[in-house]
NUVOVEX-332613 format. One record per residue (C-alpha): residue number from 0; residue in three letters; x, y, z. Coordinates in steps of 0.25 Angstrom, whole numbers. Each point is the difference from the previous one (the first is absolute). Example, Ala and Ser with C-alpha at 12.3 -4.5 7.8 and 13.67 -1.06 7.14 Angstrom:
// residues 2
<num=0 residuo=Ala X=49 Y=-18 Z=31>
<num=1 residuo=Ser X=6 Y=14 Z=-2>
END
This chain:
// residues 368
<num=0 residuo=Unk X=-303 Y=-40 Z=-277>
<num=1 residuo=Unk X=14 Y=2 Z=-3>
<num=2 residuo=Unk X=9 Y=7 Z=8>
<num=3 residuo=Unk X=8 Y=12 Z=-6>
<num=4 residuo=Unk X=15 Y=3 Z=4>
<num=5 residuo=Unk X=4 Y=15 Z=1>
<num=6 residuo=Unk X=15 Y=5 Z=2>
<num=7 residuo=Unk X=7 Y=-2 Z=12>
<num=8 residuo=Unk X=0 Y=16 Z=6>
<num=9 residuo=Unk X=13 Y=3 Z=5>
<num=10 residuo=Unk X=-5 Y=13 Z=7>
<num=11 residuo=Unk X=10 Y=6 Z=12>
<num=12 residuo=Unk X=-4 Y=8 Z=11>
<num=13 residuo=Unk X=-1 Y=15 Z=-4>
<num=14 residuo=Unk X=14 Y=6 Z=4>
<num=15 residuo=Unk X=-2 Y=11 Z=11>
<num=16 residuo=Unk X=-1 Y=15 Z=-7>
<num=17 residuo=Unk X=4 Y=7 Z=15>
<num=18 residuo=Unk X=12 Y=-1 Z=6>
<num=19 residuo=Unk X=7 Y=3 Z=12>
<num=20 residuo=Unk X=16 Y=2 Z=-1>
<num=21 residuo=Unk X=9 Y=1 Z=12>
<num=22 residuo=Unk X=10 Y=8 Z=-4>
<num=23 residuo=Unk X=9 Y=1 Z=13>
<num=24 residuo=Unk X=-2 Y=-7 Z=14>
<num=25 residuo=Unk X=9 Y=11 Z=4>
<num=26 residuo=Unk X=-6 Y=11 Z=10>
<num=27 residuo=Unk X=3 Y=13 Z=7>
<num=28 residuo=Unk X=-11 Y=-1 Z=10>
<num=29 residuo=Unk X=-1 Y=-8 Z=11>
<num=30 residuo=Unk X=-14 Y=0 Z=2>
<num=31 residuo=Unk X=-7 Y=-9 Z=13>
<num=32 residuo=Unk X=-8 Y=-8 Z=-8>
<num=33 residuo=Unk X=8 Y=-3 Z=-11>
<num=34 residuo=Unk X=8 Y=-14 Z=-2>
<num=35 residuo=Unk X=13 Y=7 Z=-6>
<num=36 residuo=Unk X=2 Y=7 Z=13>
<num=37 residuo=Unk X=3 Y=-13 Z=8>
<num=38 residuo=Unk X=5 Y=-9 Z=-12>
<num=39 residuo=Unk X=12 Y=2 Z=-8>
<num=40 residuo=Unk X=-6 Y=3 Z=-14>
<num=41 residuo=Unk X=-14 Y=-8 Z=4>
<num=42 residuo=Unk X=-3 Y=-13 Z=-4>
<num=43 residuo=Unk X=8 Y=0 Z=-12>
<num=44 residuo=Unk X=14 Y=9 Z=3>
<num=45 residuo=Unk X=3 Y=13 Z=-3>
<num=46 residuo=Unk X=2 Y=5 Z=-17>
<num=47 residuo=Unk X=-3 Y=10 Z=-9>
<num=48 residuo=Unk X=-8 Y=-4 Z=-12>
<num=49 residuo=Unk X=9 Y=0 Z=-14>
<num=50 residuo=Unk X=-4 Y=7 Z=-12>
<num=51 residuo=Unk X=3 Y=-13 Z=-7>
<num=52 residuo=Unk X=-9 Y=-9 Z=8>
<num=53 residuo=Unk X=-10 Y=10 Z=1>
<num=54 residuo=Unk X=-1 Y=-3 Z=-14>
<num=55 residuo=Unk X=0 Y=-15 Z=1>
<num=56 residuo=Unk X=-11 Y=2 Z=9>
<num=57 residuo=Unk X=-10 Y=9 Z=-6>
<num=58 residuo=Unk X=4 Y=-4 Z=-15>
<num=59 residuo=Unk X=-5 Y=-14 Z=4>
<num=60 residuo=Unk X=-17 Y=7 Z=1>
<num=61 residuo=Unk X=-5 Y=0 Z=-12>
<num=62 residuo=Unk X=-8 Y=12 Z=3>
<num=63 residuo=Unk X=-2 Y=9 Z=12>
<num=64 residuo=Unk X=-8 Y=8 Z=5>
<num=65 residuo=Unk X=4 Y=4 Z=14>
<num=66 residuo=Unk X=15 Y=0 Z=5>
<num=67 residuo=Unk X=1 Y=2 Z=14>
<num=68 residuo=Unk X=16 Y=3 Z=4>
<num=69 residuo=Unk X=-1 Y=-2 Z=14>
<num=70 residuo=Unk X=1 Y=-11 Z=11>
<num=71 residuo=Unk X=9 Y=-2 Z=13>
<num=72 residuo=Unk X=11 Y=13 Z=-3>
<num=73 residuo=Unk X=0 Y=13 Z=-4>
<num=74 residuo=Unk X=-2 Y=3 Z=-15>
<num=75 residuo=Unk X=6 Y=12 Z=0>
<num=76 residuo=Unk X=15 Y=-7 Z=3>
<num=77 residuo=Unk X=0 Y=-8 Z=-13>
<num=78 residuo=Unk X=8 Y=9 Z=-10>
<num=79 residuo=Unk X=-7 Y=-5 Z=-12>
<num=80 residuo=Unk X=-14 Y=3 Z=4>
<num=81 residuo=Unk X=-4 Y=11 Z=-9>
<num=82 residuo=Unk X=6 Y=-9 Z=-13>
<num=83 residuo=Unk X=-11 Y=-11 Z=6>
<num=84 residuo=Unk X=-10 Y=9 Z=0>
<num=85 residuo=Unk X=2 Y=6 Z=-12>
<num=86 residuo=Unk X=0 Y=-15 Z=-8>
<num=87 residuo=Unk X=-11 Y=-5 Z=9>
<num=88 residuo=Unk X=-8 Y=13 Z=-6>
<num=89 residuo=Unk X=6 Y=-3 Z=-14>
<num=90 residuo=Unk X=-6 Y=-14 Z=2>
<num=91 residuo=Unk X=-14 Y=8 Z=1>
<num=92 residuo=Unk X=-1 Y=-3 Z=15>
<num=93 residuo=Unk X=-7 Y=7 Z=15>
<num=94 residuo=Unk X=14 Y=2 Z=7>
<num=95 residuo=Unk X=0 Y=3 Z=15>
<num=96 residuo=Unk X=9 Y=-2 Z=12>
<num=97 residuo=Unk X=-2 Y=1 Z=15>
<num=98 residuo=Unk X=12 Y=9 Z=5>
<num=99 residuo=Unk X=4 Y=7 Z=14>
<num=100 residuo=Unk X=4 Y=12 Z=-6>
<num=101 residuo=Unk X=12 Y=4 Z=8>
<num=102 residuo=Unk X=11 Y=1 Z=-13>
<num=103 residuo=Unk X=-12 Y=6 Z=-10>
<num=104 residuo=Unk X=9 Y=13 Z=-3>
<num=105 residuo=Unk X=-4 Y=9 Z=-10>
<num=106 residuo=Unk X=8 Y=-6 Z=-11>
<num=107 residuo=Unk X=-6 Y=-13 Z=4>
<num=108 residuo=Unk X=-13 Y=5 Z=-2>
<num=109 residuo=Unk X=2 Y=6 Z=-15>
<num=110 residuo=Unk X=5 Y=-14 Z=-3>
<num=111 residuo=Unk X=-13 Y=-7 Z=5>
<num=112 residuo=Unk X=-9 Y=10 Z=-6>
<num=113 residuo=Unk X=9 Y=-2 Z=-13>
<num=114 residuo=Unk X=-2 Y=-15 Z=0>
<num=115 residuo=Unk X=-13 Y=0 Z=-2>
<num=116 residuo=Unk X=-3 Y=-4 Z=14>
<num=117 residuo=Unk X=-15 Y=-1 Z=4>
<num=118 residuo=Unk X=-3 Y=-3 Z=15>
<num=119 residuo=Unk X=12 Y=5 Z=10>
<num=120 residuo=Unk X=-6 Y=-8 Z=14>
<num=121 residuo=Unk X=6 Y=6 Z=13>
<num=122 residuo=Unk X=1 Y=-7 Z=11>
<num=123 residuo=Unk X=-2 Y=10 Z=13>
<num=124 residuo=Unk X=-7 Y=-8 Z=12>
<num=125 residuo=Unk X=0 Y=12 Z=7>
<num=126 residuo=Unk X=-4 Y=16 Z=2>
<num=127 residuo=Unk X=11 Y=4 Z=9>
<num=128 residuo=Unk X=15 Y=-2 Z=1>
<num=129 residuo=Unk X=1 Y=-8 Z=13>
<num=130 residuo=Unk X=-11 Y=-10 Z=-4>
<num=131 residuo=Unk X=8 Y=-3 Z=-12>
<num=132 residuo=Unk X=12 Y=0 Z=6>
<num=133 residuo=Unk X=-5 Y=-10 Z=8>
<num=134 residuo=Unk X=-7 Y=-8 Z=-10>
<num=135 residuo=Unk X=10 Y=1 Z=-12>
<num=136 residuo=Unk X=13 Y=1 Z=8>
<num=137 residuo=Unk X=6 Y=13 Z=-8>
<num=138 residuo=Unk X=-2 Y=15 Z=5>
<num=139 residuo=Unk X=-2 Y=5 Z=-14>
<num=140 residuo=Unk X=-15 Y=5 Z=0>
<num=141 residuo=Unk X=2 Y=13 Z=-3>
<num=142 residuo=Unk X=10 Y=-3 Z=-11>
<num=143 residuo=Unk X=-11 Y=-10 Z=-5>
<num=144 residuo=Unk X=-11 Y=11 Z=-3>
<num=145 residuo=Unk X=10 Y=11 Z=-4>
<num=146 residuo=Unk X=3 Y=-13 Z=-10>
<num=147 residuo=Unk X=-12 Y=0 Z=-5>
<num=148 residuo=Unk X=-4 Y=16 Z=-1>
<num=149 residuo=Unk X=12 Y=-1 Z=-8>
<num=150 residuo=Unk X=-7 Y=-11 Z=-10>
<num=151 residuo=Unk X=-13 Y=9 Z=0>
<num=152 residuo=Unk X=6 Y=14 Z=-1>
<num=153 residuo=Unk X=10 Y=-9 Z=-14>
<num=154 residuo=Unk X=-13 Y=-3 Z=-3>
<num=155 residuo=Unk X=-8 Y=11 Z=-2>
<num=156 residuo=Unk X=13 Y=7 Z=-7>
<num=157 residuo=Unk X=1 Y=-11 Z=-10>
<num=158 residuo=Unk X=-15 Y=1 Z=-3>
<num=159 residuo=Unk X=-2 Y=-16 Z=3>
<num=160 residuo=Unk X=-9 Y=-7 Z=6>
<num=161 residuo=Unk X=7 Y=-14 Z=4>
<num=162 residuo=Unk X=2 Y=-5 Z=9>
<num=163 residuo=Unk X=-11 Y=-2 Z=7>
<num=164 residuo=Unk X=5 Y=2 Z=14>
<num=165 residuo=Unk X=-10 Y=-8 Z=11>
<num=166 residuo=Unk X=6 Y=-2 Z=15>
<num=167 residuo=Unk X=-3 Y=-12 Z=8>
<num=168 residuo=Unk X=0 Y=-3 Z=14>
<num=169 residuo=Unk X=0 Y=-13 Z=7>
<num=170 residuo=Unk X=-10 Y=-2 Z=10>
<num=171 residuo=Unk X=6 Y=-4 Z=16>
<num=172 residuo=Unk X=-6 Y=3 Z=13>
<num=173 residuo=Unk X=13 Y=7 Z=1>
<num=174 residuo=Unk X=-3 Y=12 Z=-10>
<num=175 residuo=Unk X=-14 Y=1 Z=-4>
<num=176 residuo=Unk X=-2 Y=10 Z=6>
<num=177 residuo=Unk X=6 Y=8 Z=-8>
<num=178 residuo=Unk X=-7 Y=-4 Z=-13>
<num=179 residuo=Unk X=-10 Y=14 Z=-1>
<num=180 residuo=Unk X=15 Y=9 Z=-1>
<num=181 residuo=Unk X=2 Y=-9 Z=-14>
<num=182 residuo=Unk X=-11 Y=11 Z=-5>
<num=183 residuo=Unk X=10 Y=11 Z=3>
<num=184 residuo=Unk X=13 Y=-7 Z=-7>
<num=185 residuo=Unk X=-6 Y=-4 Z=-11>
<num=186 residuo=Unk X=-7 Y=13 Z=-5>
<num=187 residuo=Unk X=16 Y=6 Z=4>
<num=188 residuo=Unk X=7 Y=-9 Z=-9>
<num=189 residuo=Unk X=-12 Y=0 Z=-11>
<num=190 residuo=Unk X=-3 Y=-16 Z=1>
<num=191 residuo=Unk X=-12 Y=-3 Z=-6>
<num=192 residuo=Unk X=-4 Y=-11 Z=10>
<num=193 residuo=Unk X=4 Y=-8 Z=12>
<num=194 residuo=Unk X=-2 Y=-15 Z=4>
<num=195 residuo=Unk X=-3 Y=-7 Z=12>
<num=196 residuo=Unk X=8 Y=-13 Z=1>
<num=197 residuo=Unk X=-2 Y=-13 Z=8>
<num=198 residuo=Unk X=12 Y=-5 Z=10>
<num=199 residuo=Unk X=6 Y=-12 Z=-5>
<num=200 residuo=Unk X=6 Y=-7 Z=12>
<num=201 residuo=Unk X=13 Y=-8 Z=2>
<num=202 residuo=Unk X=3 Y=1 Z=15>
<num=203 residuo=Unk X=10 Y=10 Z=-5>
<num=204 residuo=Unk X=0 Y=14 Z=8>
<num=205 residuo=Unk X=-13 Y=6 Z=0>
<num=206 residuo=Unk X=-6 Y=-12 Z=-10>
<num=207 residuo=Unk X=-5 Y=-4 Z=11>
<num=208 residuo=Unk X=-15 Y=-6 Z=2>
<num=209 residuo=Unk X=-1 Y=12 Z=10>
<num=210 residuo=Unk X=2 Y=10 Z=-9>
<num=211 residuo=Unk X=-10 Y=-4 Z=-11>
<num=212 residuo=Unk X=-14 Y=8 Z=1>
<num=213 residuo=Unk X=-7 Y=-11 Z=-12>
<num=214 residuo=Unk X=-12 Y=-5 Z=6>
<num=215 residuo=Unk X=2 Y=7 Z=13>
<num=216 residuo=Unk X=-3 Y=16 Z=-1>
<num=217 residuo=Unk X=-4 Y=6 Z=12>
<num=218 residuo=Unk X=-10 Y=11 Z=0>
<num=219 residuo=Unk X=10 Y=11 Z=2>
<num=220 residuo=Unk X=8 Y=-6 Z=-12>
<num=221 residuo=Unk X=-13 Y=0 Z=-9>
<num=222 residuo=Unk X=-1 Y=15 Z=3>
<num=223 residuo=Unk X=13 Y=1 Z=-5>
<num=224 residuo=Unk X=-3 Y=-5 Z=-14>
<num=225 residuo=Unk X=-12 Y=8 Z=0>
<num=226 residuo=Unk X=6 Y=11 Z=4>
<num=227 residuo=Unk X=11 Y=-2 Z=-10>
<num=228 residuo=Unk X=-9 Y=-3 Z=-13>
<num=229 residuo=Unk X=-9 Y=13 Z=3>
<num=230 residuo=Unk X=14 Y=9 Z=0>
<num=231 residuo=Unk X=3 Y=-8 Z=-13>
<num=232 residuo=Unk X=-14 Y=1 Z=-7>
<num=233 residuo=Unk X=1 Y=16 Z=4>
<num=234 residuo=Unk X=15 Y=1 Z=-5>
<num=235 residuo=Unk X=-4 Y=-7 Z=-12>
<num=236 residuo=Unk X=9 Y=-10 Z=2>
<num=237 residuo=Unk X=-1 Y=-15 Z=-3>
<num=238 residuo=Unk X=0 Y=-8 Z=14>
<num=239 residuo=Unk X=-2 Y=-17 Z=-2>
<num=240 residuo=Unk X=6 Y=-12 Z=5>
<num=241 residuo=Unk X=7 Y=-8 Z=-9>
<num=242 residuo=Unk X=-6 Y=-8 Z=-11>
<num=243 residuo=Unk X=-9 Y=13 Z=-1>
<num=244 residuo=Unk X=-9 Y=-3 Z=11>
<num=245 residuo=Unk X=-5 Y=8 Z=13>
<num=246 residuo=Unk X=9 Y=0 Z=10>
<num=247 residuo=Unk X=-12 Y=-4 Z=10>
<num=248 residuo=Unk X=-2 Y=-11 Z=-10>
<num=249 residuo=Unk X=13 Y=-6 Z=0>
<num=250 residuo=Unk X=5 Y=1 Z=16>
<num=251 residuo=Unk X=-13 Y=-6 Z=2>
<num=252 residuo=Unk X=1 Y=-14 Z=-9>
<num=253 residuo=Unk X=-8 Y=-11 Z=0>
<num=254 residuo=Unk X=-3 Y=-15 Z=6>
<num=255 residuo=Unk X=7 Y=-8 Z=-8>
<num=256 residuo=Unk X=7 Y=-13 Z=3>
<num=257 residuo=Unk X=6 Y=0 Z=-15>
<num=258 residuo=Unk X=5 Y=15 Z=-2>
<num=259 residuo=Unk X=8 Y=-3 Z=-12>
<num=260 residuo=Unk X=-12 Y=-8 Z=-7>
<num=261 residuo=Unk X=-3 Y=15 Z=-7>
<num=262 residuo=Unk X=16 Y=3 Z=-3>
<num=263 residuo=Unk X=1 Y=1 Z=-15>
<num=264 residuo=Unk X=13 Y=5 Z=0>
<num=265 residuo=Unk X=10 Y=-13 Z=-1>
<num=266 residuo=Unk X=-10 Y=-3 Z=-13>
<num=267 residuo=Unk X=2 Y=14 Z=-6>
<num=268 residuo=Unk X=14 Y=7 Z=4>
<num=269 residuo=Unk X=14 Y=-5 Z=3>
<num=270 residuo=Unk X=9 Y=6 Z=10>
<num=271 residuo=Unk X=15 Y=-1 Z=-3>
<num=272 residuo=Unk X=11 Y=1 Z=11>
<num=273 residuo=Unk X=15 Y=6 Z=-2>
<num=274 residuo=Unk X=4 Y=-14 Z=-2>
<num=275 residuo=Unk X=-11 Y=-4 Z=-10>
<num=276 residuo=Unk X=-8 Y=-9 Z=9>
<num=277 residuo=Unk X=-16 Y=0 Z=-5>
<num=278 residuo=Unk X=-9 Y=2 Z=13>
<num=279 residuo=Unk X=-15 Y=1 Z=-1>
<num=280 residuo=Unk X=-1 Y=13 Z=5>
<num=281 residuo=Unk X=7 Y=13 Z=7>
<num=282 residuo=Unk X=-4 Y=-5 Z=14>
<num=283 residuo=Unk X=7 Y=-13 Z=-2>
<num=284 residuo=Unk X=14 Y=5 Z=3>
<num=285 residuo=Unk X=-5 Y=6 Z=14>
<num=286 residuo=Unk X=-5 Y=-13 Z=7>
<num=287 residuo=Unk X=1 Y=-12 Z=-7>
<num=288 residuo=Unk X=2 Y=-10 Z=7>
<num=289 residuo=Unk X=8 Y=-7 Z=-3>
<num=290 residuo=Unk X=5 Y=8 Z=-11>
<num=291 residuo=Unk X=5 Y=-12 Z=-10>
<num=292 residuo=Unk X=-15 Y=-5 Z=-2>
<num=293 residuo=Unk X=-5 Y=11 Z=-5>
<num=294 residuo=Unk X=11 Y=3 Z=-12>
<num=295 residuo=Unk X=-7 Y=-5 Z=-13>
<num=296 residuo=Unk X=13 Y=1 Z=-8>
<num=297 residuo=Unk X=13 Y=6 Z=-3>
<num=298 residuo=Unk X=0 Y=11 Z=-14>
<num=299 residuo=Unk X=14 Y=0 Z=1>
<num=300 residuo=Unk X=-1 Y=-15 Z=-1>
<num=301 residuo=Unk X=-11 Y=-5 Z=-8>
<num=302 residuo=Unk X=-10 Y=9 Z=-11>
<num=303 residuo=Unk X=-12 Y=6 Z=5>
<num=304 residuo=Unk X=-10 Y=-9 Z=-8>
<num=305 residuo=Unk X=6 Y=-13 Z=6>
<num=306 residuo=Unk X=-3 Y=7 Z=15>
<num=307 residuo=Unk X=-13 Y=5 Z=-3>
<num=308 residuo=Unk X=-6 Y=-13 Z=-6>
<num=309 residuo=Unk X=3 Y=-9 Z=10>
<num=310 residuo=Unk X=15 Y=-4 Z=-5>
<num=311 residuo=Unk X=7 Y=3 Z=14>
<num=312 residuo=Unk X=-11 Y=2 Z=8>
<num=313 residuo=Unk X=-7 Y=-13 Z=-4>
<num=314 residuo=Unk X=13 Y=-8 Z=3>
<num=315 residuo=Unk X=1 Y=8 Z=13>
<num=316 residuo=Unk X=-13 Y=-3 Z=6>
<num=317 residuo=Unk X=2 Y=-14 Z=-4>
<num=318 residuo=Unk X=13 Y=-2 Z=8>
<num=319 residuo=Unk X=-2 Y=-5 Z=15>
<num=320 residuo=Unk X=10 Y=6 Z=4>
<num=321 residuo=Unk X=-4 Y=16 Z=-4>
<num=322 residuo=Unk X=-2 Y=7 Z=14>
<num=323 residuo=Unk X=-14 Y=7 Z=-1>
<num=324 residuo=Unk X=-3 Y=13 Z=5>
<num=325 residuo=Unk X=-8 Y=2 Z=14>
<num=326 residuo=Unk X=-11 Y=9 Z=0>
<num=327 residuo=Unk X=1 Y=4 Z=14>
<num=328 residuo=Unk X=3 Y=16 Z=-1>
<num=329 residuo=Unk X=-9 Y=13 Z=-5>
<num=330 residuo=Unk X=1 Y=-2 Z=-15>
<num=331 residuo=Unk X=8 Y=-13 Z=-2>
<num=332 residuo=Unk X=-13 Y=-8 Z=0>
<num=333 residuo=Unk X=-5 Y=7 Z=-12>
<num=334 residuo=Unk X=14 Y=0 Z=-6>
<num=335 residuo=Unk X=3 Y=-14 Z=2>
<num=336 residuo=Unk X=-13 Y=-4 Z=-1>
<num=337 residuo=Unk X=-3 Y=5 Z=-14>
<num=338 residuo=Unk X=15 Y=-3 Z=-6>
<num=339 residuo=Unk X=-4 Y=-16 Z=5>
<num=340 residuo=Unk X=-13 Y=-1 Z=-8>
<num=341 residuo=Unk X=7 Y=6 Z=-14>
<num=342 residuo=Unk X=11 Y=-11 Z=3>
<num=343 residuo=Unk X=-10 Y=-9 Z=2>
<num=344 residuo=Unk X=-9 Y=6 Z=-10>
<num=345 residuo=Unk X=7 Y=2 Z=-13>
<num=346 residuo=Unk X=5 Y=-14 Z=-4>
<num=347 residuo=Unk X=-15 Y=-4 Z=2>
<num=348 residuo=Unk X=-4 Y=11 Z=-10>
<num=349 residuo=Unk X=11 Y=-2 Z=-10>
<num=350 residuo=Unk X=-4 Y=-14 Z=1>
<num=351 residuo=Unk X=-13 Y=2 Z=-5>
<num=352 residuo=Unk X=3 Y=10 Z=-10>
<num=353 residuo=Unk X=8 Y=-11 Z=-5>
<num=354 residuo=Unk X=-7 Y=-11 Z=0>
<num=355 residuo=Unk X=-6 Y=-5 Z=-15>
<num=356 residuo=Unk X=-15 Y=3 Z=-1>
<num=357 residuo=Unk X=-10 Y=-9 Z=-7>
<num=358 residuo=Unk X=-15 Y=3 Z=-2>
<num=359 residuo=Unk X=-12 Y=-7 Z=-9>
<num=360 residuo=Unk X=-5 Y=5 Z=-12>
<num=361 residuo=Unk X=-12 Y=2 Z=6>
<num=362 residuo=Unk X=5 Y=10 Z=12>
<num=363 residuo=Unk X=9 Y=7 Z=-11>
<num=364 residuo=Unk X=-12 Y=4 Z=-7>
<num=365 residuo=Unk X=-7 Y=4 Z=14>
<num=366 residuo=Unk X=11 Y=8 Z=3>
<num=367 residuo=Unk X=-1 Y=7 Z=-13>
END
């Protein structure tokens, strides 16, 4: 029976509706597990995102629905970040940013809440003033909190109700200990939740091996969380690890030779740096390695269509000569591992999409 020719499809990957923007690699921290604090500016150099090509950037998503205005830096220091804010939520998007807190003055505050601002993420790491001096290299704890009473008590007065404030604590054998005195901060400041966080490590200061309790939670530690959740539940206060799973849950992990076989995120979100370079994900810029074989292109340089369907990333996988990144640290394998199989992936996709179809008559009328 006669074949029948159908049109060639010209379909494309779908184009990313989340979005991570850098908007500075500048930071007034100096934290022990951070990358800034023993690189000049990180992988990338030190800049402040411009309102101009924060535009180029997001003006390039035909639509979005999560715009996440943080990376390596402090948000807080880009002068235009209320203006980004605010047009990301004109766009009709979830806006949030990870901040320190340390220049969150009351003025400050009434522009965020102003901007239509959603999720304000602190970072704290700690529950007393020496351990996060020690772990964030800035004696400024008590001017952290008084920030953020500040934000709650603007709050309250203005009658609003974002942003939601949640604190977050990176977990180190160095401070866990105090995780249960997060209950008492956060019903102070009025957050409605706080996080537990995984160590990325780099060999950096304290993202050392050592310090990283995954898979490795002693039974005093495991009180800890317990401890820690019950306060929470009682305070009526949200207490998870991040990607909203038990903390328990996720410092235990799994087996799993292929950790990065379940990432979806170099599939679904894009993270852009200060200086426009596509990465699969927020964890990339922390341990990649080494850190040109995992850029999928330039937005600065090239459109976002061209990147995200295989125009860059295609030729660059296809080149010899491209370095490729080592899996060898806490999160680079998931990272570097997930960003290969999209390189390796798309072309393959975009190809079949592509490709002219021909069917019989006969399994025409099946299909029907």
């Amino acid at each position: 029976m006669a074949a029948i020719s159908l049109p060639v499809l010209t379909l494309t990957p779908p184009l990313p509706r989340s979005v991570y923007v850098e908007t500075t690699s500048r930071c007034n921290s100096l934290c022990e597990t951070c990358i800034l604090t023993f690189t000049d500016g990180g992988r990338e150099g030190k800049k402040d995102l411009s309102w101009e090509e924060f535009r180029q950037i997001v003006d390039q998503f035909p639509v979005l629905e999560r715009v996440v205005l943080h990376g390596i830096g402090e948000p807080l220091l880009n002068r235009h970040l209320t203006r980004m804010i605010r047009h990301s939520k004109e766009r009709g998007a979830h806006v949030l940013f990870n901040t320190n807190a340390i220049t969150l003055t009351r003025a400050r505050g009434e522009e965020l809440i102003e901007s239509g601002l959603d999720e304000l993420r602190v970072s704290l790491d700690a529950s007393t003033p020496a351990t996060y001096a020690k772990i964030r290299g800035v004696d400024v704890f008590p001017k952290v909190l008084s920030n953020l009473e500040t934000l709650a008590a603007t709050k309250a007065r203005l009658g609003a109700s974002h942003p939601a404030v949640s604190l977050w604590f990176t977990a180190l054998k160095e401070n866990l200990h105090e995780l249960p005195g997060l209950v008492r901060i956060a019903s102070a400041v009025k957050a409605s939740s706080f996080h537990l966080q995984r160590l990325v490590y780099n060999g950096l200061g304290l993202a050392v091996e050592e310090q990283s309790v995954y898979r490795r939670l002693r039974k005093e530690e495991e009180a800890l969380i317990w401890t820690t959740t019950e306060a929470a539940r009682a305070a009526r206060i949200e207490f998870s690890a991040s990607g909203a799973t038990a903390p328990e849950v996720s410092l235990a992990g799994v087996e799993d030779e292929r950790p990065w076989s379940a990432c979806r995120r170099p599939w679904t979100l894009a993270y852009v740096t200060v200086h426009g370079n596509v990465l699969p994900c927020c964890i990339a810029p922390w341990i990649a390695d080494p850190y040109e074989g995992i850029i999928l292109g330039n937005l600065f340089q090239e459109p976002l269509e061209a990147i995200w369907s295989g125009g860059s990333a295609t030729r660059n996988s296809a080149a010899p000569s491209r370095p490729m990144p080592r899996p060898s640290r806490a999160g680079a394998a998931a990272c570097s591992g997930a960003s290969e199989r999209r390189r390796r992936l798309w072309p393959i996709i975009v190809h079949t999409w592509r490709r002219p179809c021909s069917v019989t008559k006969q399994s025409q009328s099946r299909s029907a």
